[in-house]
N, CA, C and O atoms as CSV, one atom per row, in Angstrom:
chain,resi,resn,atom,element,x,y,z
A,1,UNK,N,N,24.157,8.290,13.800
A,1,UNK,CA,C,22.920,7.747,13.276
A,1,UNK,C,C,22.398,6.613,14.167
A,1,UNK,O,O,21.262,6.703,14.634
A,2,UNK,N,N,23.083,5.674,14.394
A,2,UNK,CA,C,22.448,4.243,15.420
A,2,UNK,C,C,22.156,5.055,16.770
A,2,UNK,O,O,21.036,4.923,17.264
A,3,UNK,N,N,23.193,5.976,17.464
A,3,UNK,CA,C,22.309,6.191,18.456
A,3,UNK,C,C,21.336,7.221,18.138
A,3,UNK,O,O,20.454,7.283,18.994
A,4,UNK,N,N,21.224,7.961,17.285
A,4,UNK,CA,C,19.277,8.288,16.910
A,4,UNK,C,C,18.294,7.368,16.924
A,4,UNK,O,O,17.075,7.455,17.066
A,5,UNK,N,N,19.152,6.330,16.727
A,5,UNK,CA,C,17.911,4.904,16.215
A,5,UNK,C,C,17.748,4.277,17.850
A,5,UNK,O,O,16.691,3.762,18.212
A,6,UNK,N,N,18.890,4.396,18.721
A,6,UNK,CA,C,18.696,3.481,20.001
A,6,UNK,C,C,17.845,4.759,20.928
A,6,UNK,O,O,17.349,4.274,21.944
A,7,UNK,N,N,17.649,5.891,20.818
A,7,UNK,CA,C,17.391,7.028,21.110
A,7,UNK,C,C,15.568,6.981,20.923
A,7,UNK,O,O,14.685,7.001,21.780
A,8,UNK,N,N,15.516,6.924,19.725
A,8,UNK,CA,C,14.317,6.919,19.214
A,8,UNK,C,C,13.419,5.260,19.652
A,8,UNK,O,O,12.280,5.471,20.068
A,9,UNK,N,N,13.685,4.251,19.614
A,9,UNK,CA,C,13.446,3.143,20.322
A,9,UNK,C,C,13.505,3.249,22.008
A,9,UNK,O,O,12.640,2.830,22.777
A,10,UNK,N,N,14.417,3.738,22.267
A,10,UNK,CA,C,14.104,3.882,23.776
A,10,UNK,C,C,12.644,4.674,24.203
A,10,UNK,O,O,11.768,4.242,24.952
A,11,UNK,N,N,12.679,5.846,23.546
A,11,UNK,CA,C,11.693,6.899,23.692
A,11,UNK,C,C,9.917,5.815,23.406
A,11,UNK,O,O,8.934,5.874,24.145
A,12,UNK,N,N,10.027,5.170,22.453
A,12,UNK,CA,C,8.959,4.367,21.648
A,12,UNK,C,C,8.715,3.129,23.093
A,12,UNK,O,O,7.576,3.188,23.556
A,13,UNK,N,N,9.485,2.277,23.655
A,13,UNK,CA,C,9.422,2.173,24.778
A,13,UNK,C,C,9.195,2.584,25.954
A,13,UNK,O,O,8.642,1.831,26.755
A,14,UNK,N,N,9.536,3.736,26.270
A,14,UNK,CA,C,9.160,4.284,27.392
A,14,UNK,C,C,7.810,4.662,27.313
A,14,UNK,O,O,7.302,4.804,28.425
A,15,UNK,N,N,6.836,4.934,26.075
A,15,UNK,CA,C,5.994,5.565,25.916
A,15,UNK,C,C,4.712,4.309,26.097
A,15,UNK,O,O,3.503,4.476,26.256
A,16,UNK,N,N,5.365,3.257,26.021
A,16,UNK,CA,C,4.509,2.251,25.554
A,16,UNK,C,C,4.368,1.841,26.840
A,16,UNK,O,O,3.204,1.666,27.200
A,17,UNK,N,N,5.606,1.549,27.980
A,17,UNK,CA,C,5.677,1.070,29.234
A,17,UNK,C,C,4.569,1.966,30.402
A,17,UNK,O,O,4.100,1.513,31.447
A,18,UNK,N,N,4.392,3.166,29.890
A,18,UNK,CA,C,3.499,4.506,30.482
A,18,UNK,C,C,2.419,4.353,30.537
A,18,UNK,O,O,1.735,5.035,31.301
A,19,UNK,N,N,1.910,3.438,29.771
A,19,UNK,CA,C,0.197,3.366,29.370
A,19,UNK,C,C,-0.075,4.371,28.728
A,19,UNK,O,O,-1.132,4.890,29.089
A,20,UNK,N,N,0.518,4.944,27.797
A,20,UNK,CA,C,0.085,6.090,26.678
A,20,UNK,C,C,-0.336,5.347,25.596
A,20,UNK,O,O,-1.281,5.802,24.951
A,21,UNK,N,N,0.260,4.090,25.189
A,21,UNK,CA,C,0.474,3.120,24.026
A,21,UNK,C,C,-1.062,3.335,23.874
A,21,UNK,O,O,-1.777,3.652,24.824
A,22,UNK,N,N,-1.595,3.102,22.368
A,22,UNK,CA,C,-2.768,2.473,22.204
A,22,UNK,C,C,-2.743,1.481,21.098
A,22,UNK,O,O,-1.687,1.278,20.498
A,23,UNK,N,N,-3.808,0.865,20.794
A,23,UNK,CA,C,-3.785,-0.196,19.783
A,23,UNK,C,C,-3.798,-0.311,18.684
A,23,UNK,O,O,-4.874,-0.392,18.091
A,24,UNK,N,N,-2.393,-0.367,17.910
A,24,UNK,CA,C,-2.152,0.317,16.325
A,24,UNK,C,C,-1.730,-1.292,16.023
A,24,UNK,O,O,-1.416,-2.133,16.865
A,25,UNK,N,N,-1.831,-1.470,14.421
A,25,UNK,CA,C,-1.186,-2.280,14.106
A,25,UNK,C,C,-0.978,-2.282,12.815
A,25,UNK,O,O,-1.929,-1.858,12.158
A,26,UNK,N,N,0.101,-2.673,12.130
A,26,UNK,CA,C,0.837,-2.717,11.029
A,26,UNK,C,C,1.618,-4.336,10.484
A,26,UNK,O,O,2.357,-5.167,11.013
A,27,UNK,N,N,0.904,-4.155,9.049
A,27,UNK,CA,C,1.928,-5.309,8.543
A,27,UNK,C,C,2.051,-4.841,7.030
A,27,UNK,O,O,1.424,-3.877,6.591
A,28,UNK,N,N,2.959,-5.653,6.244
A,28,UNK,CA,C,3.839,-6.224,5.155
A,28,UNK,C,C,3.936,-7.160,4.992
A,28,UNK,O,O,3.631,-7.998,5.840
A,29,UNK,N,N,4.498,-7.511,3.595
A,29,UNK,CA,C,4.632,-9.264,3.097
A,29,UNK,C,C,5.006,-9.107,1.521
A,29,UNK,O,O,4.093,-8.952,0.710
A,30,UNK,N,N,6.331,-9.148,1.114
A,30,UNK,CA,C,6.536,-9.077,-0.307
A,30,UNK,C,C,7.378,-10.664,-1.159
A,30,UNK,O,O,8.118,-11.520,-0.674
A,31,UNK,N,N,6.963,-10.531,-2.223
A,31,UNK,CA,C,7.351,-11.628,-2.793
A,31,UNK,C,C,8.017,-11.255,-4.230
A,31,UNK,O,O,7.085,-10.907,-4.955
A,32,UNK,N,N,9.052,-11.195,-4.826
A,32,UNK,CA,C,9.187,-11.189,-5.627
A,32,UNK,C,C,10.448,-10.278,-5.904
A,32,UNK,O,O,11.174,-10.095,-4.927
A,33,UNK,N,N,10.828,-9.659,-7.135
A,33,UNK,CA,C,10.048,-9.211,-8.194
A,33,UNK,C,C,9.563,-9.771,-9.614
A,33,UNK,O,O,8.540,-9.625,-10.283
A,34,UNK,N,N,10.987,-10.611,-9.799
A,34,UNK,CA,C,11.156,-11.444,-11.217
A,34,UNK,C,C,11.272,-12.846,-10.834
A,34,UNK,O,O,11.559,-13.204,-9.691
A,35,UNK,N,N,11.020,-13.714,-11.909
A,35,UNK,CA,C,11.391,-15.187,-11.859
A,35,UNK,C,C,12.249,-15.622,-13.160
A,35,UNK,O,O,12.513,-14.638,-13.851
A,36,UNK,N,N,12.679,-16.661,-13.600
A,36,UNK,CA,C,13.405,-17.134,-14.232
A,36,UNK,C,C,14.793,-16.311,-14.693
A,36,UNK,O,O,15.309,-15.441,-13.992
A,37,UNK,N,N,15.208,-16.663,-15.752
A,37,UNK,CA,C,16.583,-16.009,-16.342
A,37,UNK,C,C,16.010,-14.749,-16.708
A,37,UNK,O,O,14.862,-14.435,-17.025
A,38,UNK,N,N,17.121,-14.070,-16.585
A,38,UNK,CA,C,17.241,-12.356,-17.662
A,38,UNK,C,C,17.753,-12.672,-18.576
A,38,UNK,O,O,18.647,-13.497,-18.760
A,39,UNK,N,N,17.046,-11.826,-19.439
A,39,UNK,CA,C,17.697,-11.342,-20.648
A,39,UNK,C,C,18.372,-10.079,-21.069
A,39,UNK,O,O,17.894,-8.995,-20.736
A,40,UNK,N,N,19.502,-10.168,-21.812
A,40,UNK,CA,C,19.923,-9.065,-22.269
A,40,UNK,C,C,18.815,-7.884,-23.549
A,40,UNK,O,O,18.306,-8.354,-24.566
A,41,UNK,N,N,18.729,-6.929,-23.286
A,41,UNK,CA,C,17.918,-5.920,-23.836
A,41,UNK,C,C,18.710,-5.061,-24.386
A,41,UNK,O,O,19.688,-4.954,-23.646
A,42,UNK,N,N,18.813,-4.367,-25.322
A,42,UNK,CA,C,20.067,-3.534,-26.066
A,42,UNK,C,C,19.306,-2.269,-26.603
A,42,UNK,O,O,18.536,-2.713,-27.455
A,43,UNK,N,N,19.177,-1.144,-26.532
A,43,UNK,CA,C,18.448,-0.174,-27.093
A,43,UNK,C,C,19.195,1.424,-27.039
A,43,UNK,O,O,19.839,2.002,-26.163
A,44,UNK,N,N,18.851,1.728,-28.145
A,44,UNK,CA,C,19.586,2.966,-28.206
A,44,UNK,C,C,18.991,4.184,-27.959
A,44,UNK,O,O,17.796,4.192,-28.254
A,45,UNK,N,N,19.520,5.443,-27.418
A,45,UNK,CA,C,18.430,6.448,-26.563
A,45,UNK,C,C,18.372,7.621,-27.598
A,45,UNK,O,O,19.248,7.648,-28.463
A,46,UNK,N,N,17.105,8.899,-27.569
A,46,UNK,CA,C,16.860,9.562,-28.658
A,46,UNK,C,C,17.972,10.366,-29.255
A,46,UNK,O,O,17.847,10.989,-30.309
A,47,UNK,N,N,19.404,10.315,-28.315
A,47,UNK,CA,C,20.468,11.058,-28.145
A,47,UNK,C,C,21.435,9.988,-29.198
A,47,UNK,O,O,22.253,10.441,-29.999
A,48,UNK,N,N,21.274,9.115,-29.092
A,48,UNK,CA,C,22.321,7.658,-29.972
A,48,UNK,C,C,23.083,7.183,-29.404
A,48,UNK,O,O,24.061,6.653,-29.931
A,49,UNK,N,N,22.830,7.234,-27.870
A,49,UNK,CA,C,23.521,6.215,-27.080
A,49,UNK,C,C,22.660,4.993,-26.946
A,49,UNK,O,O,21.453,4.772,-26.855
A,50,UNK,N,N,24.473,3.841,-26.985
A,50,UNK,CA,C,23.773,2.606,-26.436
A,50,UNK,C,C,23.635,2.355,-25.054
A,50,UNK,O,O,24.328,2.712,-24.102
A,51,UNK,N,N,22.347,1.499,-25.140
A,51,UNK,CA,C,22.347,1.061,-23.689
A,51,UNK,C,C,22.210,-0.436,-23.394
A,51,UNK,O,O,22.026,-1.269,-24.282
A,52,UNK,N,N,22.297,-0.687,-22.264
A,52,UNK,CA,C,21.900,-1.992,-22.258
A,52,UNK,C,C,21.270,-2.385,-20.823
A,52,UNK,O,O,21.886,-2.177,-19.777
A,53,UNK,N,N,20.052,-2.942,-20.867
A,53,UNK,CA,C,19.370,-3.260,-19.949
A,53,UNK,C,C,19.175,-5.239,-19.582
A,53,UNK,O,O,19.395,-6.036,-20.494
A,54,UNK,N,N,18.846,-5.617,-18.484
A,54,UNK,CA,C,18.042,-6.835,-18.295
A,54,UNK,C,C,16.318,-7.122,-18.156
A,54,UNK,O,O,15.720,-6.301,-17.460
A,55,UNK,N,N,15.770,-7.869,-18.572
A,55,UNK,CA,C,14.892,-7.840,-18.127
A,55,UNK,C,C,14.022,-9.280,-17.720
A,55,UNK,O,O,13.694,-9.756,-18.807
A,56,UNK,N,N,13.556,-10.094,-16.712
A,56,UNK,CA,C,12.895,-10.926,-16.912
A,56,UNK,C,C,10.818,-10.899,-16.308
A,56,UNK,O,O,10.020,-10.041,-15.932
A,57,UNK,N,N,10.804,-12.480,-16.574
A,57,UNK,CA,C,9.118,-12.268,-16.392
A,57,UNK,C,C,8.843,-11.508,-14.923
A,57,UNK,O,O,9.188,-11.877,-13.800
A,58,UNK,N,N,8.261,-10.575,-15.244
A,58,UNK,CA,C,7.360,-9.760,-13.630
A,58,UNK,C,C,6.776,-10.467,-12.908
A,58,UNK,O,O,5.561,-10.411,-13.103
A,59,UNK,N,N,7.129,-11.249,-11.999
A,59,UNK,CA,C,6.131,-11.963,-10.791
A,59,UNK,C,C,6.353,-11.441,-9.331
A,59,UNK,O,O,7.369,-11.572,-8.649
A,60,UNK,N,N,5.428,-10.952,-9.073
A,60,UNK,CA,C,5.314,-10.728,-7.428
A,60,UNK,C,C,4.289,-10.578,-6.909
A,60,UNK,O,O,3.355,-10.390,-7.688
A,61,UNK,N,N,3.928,-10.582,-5.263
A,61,UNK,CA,C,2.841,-10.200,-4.480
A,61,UNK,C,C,3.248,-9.002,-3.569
A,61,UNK,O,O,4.470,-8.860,-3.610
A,62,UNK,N,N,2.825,-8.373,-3.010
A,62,UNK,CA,C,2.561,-7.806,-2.052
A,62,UNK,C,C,1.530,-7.381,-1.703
A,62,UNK,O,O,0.531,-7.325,-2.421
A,63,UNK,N,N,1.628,-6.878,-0.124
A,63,UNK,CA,C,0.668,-6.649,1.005
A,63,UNK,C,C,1.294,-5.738,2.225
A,63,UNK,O,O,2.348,-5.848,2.852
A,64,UNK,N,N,0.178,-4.766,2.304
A,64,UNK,CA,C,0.498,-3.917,3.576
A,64,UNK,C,C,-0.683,-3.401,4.212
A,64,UNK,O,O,-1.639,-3.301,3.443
A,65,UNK,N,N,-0.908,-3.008,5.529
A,65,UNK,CA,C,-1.410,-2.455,5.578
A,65,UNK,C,C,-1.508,-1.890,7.244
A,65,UNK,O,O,-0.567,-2.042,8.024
A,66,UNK,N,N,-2.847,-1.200,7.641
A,66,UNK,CA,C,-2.351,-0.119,8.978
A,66,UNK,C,C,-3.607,-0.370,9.726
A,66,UNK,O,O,-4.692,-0.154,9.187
A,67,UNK,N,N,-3.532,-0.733,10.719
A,67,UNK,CA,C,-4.898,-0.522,11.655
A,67,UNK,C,C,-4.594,0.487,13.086
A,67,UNK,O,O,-4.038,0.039,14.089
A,68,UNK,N,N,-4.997,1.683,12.975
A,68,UNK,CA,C,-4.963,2.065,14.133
A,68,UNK,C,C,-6.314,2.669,15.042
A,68,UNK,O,O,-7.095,3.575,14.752
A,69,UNK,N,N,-6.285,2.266,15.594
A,69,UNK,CA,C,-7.676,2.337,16.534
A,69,UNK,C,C,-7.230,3.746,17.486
A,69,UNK,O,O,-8.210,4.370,17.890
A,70,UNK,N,N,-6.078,4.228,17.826
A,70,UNK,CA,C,-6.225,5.675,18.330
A,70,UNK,C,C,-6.584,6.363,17.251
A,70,UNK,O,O,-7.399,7.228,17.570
A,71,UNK,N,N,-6.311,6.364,15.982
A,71,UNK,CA,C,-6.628,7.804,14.912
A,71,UNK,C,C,-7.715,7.437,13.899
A,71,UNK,O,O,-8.478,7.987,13.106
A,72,UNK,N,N,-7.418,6.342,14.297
A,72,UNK,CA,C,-9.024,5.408,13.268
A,72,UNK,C,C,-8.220,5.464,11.428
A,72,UNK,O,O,-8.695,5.372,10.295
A,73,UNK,N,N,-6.998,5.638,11.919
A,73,UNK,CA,C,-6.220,4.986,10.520
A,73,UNK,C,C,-6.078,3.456,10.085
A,73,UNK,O,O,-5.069,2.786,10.301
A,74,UNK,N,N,-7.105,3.046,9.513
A,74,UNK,CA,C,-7.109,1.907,8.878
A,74,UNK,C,C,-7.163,1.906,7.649
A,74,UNK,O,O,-7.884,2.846,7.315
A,75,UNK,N,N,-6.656,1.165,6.467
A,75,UNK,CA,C,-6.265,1.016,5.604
A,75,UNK,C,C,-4.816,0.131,4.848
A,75,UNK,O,O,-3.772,0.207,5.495
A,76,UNK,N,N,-4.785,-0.659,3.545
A,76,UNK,CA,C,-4.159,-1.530,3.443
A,76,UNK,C,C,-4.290,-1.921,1.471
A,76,UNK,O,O,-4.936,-1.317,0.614
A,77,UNK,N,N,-3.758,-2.642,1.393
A,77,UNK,CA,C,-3.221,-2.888,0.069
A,77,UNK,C,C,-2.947,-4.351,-0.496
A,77,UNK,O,O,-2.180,-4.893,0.300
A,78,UNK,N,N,-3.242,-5.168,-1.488
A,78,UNK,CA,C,-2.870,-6.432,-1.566
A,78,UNK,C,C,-2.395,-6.807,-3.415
A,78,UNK,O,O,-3.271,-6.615,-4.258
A,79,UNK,N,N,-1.574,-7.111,-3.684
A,79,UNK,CA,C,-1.511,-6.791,-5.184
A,79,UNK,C,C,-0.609,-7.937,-5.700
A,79,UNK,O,O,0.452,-8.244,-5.156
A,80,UNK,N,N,-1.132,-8.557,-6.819
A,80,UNK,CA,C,-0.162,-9.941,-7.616
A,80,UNK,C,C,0.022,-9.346,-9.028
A,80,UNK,O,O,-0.790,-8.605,-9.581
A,81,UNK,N,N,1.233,-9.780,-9.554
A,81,UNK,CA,C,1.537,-9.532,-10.916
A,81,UNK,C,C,2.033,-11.049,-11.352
A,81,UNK,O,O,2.352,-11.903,-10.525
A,82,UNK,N,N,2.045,-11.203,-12.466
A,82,UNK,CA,C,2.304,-12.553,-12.995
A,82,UNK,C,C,2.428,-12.432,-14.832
A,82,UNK,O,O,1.639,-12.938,-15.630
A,83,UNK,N,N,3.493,-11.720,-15.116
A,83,UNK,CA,C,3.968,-11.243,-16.732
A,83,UNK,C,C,2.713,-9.943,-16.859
A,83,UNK,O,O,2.723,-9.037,-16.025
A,84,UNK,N,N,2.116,-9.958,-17.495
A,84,UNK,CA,C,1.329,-9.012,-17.677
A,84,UNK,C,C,-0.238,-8.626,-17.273
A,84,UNK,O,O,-1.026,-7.822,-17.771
A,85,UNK,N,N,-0.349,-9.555,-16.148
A,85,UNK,CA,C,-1.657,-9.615,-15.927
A,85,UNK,C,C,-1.025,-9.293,-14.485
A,85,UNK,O,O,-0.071,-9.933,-14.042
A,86,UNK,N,N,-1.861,-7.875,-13.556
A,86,UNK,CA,C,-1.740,-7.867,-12.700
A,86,UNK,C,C,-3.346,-7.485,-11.806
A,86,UNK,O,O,-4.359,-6.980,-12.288
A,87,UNK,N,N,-3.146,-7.850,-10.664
A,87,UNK,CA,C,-5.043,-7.947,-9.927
A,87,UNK,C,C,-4.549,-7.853,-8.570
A,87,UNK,O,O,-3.705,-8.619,-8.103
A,88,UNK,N,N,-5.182,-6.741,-7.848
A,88,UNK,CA,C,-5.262,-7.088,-6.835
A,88,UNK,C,C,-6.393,-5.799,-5.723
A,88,UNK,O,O,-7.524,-5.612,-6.170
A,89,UNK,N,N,-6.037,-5.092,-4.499
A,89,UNK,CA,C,-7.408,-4.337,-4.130
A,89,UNK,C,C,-6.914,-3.566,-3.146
A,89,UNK,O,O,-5.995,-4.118,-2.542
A,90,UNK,N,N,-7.333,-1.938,-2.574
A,90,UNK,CA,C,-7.058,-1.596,-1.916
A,90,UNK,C,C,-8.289,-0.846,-0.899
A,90,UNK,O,O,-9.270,-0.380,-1.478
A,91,UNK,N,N,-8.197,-0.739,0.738
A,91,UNK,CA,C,-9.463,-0.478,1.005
A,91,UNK,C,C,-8.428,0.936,1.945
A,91,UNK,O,O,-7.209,1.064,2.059
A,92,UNK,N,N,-9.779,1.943,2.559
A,92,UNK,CA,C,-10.036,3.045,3.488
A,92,UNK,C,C,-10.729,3.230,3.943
A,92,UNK,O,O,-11.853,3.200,3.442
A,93,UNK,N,N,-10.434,3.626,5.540
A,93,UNK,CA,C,-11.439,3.317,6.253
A,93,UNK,C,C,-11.877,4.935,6.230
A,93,UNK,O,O,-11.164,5.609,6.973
A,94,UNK,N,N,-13.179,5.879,5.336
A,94,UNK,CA,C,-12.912,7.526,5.437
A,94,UNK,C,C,-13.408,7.897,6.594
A,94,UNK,O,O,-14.181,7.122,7.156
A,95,UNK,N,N,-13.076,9.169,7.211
A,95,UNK,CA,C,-13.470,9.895,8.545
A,95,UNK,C,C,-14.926,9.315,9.065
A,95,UNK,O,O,-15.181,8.865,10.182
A,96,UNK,N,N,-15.903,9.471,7.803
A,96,UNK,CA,C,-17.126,9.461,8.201
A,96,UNK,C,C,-17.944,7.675,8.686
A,96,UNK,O,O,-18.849,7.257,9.409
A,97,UNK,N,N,-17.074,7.218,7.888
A,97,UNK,CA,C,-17.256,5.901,9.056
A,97,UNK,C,C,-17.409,4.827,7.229
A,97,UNK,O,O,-17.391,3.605,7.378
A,98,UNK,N,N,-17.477,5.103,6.452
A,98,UNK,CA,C,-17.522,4.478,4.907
A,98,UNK,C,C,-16.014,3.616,5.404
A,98,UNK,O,O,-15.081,4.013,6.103
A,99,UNK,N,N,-16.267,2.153,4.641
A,99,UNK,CA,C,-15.038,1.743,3.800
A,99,UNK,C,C,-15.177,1.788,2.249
A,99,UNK,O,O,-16.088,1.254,1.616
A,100,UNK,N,N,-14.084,2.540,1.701
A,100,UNK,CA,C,-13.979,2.229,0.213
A,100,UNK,C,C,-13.472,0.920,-0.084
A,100,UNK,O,O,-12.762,0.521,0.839
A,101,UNK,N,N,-13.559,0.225,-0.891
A,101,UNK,CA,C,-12.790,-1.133,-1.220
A,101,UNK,C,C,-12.425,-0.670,-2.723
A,101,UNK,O,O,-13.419,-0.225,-3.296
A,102,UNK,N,N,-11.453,-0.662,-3.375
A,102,UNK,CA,C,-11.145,-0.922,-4.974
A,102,UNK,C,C,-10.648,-2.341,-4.844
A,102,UNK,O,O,-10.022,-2.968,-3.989
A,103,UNK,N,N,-11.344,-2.687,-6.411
A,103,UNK,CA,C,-10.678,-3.877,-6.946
A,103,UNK,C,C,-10.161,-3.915,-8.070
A,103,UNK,O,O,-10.975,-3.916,-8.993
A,104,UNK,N,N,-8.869,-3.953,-8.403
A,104,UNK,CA,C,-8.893,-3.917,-9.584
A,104,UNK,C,C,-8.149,-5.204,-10.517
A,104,UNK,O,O,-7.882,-6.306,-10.038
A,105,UNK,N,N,-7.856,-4.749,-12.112
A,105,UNK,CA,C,-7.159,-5.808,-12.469
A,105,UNK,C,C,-6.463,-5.211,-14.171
A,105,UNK,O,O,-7.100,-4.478,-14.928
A,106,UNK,N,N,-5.668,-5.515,-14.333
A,106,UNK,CA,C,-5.233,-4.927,-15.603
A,106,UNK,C,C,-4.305,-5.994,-16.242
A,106,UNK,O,O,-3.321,-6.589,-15.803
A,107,UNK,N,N,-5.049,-6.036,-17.596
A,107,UNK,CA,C,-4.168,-7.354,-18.437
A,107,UNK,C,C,-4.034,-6.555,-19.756
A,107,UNK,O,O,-3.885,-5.343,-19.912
A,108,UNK,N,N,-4.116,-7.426,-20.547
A,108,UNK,CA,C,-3.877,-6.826,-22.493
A,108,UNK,C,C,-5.153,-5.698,-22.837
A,108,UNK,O,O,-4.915,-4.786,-23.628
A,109,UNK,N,N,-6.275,-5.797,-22.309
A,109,UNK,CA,C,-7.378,-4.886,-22.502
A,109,UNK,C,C,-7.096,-3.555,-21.617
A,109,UNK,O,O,-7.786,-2.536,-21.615
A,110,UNK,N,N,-6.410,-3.700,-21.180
A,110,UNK,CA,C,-6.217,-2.272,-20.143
A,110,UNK,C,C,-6.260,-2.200,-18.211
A,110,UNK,O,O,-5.916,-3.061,-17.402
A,111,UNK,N,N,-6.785,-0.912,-18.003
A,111,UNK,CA,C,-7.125,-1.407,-16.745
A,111,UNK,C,C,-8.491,-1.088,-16.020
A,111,UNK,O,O,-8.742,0.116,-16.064
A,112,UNK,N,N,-9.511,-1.903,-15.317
A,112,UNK,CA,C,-9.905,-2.260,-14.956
A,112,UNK,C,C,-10.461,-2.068,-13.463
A,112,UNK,O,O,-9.812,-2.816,-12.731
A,113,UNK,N,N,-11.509,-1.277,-12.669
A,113,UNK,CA,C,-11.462,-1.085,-11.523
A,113,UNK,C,C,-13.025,-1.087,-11.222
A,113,UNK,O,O,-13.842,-0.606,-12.008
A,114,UNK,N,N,-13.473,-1.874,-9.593
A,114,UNK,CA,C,-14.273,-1.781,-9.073
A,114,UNK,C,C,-14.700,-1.647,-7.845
A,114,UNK,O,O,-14.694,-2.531,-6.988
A,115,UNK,N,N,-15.286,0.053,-7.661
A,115,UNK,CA,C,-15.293,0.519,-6.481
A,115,UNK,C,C,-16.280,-0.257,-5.391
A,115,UNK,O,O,-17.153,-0.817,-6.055
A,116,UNK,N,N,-16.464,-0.490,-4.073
A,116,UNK,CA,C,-17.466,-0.562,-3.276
A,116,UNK,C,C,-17.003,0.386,-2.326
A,116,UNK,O,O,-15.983,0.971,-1.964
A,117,UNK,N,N,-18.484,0.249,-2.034
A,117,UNK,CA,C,-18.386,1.274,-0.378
A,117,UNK,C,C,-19.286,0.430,0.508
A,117,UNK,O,O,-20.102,-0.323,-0.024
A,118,UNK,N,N,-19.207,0.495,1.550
A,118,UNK,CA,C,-19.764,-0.313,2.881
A,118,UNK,C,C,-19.550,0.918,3.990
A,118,UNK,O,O,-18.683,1.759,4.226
A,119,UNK,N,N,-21.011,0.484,4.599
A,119,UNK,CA,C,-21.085,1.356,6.377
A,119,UNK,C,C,-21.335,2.534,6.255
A,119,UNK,O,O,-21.410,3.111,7.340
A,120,UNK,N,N,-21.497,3.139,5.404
A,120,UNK,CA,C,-22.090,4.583,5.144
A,120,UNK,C,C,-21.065,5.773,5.455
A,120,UNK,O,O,-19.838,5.665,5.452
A,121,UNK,N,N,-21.527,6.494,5.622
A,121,UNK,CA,C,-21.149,7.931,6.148
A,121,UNK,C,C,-21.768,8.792,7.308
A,121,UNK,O,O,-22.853,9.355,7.167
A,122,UNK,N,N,-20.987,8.871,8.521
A,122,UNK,CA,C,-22.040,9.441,9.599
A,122,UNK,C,C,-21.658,10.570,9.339
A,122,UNK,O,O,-20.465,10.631,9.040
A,123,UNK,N,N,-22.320,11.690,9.333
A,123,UNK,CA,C,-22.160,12.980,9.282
A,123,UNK,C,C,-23.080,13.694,10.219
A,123,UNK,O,O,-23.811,14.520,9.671
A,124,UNK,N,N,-23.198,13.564,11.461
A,124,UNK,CA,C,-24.281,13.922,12.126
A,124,UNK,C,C,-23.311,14.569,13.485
A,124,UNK,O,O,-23.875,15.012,14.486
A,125,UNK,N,N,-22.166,14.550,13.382
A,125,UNK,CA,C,-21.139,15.107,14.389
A,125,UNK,C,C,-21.297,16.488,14.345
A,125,UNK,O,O,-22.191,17.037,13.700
A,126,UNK,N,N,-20.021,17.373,15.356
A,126,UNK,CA,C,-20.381,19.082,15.107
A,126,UNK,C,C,-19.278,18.743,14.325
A,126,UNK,O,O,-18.341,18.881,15.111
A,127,UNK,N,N,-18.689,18.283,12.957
A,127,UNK,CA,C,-18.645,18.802,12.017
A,127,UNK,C,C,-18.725,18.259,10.547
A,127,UNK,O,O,-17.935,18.364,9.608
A,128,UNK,N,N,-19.968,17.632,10.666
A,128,UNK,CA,C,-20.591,17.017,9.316
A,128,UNK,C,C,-21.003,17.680,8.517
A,128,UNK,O,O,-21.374,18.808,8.845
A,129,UNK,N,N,-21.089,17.326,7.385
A,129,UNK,CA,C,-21.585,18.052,6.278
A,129,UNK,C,C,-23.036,18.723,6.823
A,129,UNK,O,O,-23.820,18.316,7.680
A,130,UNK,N,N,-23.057,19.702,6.121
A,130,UNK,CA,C,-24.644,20.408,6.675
A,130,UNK,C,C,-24.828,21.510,7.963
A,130,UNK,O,O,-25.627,22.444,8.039
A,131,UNK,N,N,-23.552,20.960,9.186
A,131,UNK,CA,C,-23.868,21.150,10.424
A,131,UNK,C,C,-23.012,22.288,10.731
A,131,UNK,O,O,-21.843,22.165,10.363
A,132,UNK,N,N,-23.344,23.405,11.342
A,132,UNK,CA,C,-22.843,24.385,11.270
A,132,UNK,C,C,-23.249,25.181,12.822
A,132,UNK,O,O,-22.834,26.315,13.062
């Protein structure tokens, strides 16, 4: 297995040293999951076994996301929870040149979402809608 991994890194290097590389980029960033003490949870299953679980308050963030300028894969993610209220948004960059953005947010009323779009849609390529 490691030398698949020193194998596969070499190869990812060599490719990059070639001038094949183009300009991608990627990140992450997590925080969490829980804060304070657990508690013990005790519940019995539809079968009549006991079980026993932990559970404490839900707090976390995360974030990811992808920019690549060879495949025009861009897209990414950003999201907070904090006990039961969680908010956060995700965007795409689609073929036709649109970004979607969602925003959303979900607490005691449910959940919650609001789309935008920005930059339109070019479809005027040989293979846009219409063009044949």
């Amino acid at each position: 297995m490691a030398f698949k991994l020193v194998a596969v890194l070499f190869l990812i290097g060599a490719i990059a040293r070639s001038g094949m590389s183009h300009k991608a980029y990627s990140y992450q960033h997590h925080h969490g999951p829980v804060v304070g003490p657990a508690h013990e949870v005790q519940f019995v299953d539809k079968h009549g076994h006991h079980h026993v679980d932990y559970v404490a308050h839900p707090h976390y963030e995360f974030a990811y996301g992808v920019e690549d300028h060879h495949t025009g894969d861009f897209h990414g993610q950003k999201e907070h929870r904090d006990g039961k209220n969680v908010a956060g948004e995700y965007s795409l960059k689609e073929p036709g040149g649109n970004v979607r953005t969602v925003k959303y947010h979900a607490d005691k009323d449910g959940f919650h979402a609001v789309v935008h779009n920005s930059g339109g849609n070019d479809h005027s390529g040989p293979y846009g809608y219409g063009h044949h």
